[in-house]
C-alpha positions in Angstrom: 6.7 11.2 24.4 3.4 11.0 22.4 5.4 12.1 19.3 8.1 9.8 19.7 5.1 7.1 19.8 3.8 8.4 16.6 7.3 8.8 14.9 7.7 4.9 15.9 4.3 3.6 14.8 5.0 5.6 11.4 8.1 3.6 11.0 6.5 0.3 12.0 3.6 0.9 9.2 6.1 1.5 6.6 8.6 -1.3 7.4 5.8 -4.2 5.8 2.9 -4.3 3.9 1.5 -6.1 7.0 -1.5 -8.2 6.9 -3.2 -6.8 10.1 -3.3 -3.1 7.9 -3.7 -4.7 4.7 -7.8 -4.0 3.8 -9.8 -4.8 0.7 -11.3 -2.2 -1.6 -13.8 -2.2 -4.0 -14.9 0.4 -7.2 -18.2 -0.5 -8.7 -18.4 0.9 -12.0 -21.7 3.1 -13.4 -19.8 3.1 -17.1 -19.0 6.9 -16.9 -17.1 7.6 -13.4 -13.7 7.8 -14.1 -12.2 8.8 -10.4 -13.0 7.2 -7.3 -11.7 8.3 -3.9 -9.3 6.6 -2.1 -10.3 5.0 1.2 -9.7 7.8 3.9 -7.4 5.5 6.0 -5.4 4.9 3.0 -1.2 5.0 2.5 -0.2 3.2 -0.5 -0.8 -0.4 -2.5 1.2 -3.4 -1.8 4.3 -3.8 -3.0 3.4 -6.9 -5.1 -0.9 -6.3 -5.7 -2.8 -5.8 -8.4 -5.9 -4.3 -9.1 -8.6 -7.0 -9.5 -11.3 -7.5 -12.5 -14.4 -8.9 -10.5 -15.7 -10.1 -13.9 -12.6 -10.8 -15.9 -10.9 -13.7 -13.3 -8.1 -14.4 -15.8 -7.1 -10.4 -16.4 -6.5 -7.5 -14.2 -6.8 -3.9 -14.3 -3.2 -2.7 -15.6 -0.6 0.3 -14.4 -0.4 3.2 -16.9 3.4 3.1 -17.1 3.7 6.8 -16.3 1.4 10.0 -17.2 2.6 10.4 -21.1 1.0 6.9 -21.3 -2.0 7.9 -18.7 -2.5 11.3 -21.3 -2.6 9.0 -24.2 -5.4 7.0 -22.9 -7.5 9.6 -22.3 -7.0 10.9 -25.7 -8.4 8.1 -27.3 -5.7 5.0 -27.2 -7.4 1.9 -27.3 -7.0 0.4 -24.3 -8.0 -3.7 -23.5 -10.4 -4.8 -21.5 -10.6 -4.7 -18.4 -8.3 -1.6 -18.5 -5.8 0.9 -17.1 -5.4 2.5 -13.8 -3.4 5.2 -12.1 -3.2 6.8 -8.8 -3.7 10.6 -9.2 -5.4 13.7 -7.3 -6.2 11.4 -4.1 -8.1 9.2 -6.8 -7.6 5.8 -8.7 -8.6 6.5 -11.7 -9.0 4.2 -14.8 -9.5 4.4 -18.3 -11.6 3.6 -19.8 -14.6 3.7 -17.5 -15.1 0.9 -15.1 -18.2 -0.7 -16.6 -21.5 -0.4 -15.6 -21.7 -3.6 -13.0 -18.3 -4.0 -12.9 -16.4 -4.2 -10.0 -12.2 -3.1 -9.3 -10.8 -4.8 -6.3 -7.5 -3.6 -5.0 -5.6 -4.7 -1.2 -3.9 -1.4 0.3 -1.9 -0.4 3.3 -4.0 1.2 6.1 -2.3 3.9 7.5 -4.4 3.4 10.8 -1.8 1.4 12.8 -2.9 2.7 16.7 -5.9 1.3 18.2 -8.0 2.7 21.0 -9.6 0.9 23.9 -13.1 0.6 22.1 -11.4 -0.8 18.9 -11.6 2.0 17.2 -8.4 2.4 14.8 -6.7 5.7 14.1 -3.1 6.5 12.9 -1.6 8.3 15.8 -1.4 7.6 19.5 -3.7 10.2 21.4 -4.2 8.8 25.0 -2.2 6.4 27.2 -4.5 3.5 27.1 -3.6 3.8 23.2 -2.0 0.4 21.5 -0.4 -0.1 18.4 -1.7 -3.0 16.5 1.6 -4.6 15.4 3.4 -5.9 18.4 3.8 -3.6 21.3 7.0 -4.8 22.0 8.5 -2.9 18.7 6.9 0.2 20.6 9.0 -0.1 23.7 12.3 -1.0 21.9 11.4 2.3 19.6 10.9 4.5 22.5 14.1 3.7 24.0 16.5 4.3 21.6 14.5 7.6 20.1 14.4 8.9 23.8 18.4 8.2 24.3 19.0 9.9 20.9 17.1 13.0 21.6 19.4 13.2 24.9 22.2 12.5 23.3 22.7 9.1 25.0 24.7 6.4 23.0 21.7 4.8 21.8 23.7 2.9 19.0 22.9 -0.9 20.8 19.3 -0.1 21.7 18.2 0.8 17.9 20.0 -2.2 16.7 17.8 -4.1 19.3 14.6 -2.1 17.7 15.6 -3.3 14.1 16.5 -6.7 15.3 12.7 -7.1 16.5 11.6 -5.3 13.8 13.3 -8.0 11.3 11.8 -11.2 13.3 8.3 -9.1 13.4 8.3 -9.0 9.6 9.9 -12.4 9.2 6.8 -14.0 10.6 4.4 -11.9 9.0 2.6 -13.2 5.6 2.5 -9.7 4.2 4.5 -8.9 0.7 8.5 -9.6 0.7 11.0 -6.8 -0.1 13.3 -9.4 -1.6 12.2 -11.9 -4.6 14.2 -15.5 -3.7 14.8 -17.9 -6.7 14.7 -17.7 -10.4 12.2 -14.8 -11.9 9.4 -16.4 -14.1 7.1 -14.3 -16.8 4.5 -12.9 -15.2 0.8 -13.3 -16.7 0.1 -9.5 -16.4 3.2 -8.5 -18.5 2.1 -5.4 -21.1 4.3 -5.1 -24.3 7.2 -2.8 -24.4 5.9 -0.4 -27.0 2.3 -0.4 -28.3 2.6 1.3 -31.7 3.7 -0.1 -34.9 7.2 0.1 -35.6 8.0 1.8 -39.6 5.3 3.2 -41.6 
């Protein structure tokens, strides 16, 4: 029963980038680190977030586009201020240096979803007095129809009554949308399509 717990609070935590996991983190720059550790409780960025300039308000950090880009960078590309950034080795790492004084701010998903009877949060249900921190509700409902499946029960009604919680759950939370509604606008954080000169 205690892994079909931790197979539904694992589902729960990926189904939203929900606000009660969603936790600030911040980088502060020496000038010559280039790799910081990710938070230990850490799963993955919002689906819509940036990473934050402390100093430059009006700009953020930027996405290398992929690792050919990423390689590029560190071999010398000129890169604008405030910079680059890429996930890699259990690090963000950024390029070039977060300056000395400077600080990278960046929202993430907490994978620690279960929370103890002290308050103490951890990612997986150890003990009955164990909660999850969404809605218990969505617990119960993904009990049932995990239990029913592994006996081979029809269980067909009882996980559409799971994802029918799950959907109102999310609807009411204030955490990032799947789905973009309405006409798409330019963002600010935009980078050209290709940064080298075109001919000779």
């Amino acid at each position: 029963m205690v892994d079909l717990a931790n197979e539904v609070a694992r589902d729960v935590m990926k189904a939203n980038d929900w606000r009660a996991l969603t936790k600030l983190q911040q980088m502060v720059g020496d000038g010559v680190t280039i790799g910081f550790n990710l938070p230990s409780d850490y799963d993955r960025m919002l689906v819509k977030g940036d990473v934050h300039s402390a100093s430059w308000t009006t700009w953020t950090f930027e996405p290398a586009r992929d690792l050919d880009f990423w390689r590029l960078l560190i071999n010398g590309l000129s890169a604008a201020n405030p910079g680059f950034w890429i996930i890699l080795e259990g690090q963000m790492q950024f390029q070039p240096p977060v300056a000395s004084g400077e600080t990278a701010q960046f929202y993430y998903i907490s994978k620690n979803i279960v929370r103890d009877t002290g308050g103490t949060l951890k990612q997986t249900f150890t003990t009955d007095s164990d909660s999850l921190v969404i809605d218990e509700d969505l617990l119960t409902l993904g009990l049932i129809w995990r239990w029913r499946a592994q006996k081979r029960l029809e269980y067909a009604e009882d996980m559409a009554n799971y994802q029918n919680a799950l959907a109102e759950i999310v609807g009411r939370d204030k955490g990032s949308r799947m789905i973009a509604v309405g006409n798409p606008t330019w963002p600010g954080s935009a980078s050209i399509a290709y940064p080298f000169r075109l001919g000779s």
